[in-house]
C-alpha positions in Angstrom: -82.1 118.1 13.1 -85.9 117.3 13.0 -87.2 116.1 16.2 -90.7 115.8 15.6 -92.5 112.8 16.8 -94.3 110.7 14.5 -96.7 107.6 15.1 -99.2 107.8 17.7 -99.1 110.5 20.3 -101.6 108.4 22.2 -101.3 105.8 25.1 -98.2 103.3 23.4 -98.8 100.6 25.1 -98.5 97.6 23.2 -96.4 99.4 20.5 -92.9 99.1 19.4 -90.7 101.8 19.5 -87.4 103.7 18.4 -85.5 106.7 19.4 -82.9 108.6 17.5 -81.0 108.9 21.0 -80.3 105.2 21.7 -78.4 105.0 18.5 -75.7 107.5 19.4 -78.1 110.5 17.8 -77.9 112.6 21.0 -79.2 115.6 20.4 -82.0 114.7 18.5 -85.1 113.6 20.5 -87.3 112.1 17.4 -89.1 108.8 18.5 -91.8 107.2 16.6 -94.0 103.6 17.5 -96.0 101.4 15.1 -97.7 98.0 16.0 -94.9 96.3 13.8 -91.2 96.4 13.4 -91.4 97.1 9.2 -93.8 100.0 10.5 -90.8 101.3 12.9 -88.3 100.4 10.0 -90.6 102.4 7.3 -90.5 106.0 9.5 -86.9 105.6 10.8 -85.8 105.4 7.5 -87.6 108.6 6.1 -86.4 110.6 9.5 -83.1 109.0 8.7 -82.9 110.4 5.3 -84.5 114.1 5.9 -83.5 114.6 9.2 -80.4 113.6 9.2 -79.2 113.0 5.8 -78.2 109.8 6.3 -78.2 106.6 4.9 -80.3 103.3 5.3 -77.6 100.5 4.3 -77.7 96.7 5.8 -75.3 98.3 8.9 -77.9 100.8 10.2 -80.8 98.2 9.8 -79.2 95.7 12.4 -78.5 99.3 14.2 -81.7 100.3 14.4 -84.0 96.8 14.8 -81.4 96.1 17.7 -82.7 99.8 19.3 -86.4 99.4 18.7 -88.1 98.8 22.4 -90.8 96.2 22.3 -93.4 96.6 25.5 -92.8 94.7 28.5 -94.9 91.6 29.0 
């Protein structure tokens, strides 16, 4: 399980973002944020693959686009 953080360890505001654990990855604490969804898509895809060893089919892409948190208005 890799839980390093990727994307900007700054201030996130404005940012989208994803973590492994709102999509029923529990134990792993890996969160990333990019100023665009395809951004977010691009890294949870890699951590996907090497951290997990898991797939990136049409299933996990409504899974994970339906997890990324946008920033409150």
């Amino acid at each position: 399980m890799n839980t390093q953080s990727t994307g900007d360890d700054e201030a996130s505001y404005g940012k989208l973002t994803f973590r492994c654990a709102d999509v029923d990855l529990k134990d792993c604490q890996w969160q990333t944020n990019d100023d665009t969804e395809d951004g977010v898509m691009r890294r949870v895809e890699t951590h996907l693959r090497e951290g997990h060893g898991l797939g990136f089919d049409d299933a996990t892409r409504v899974l994970i686009r339906g997890a990324i948190r946008r920033p409150a208005a």
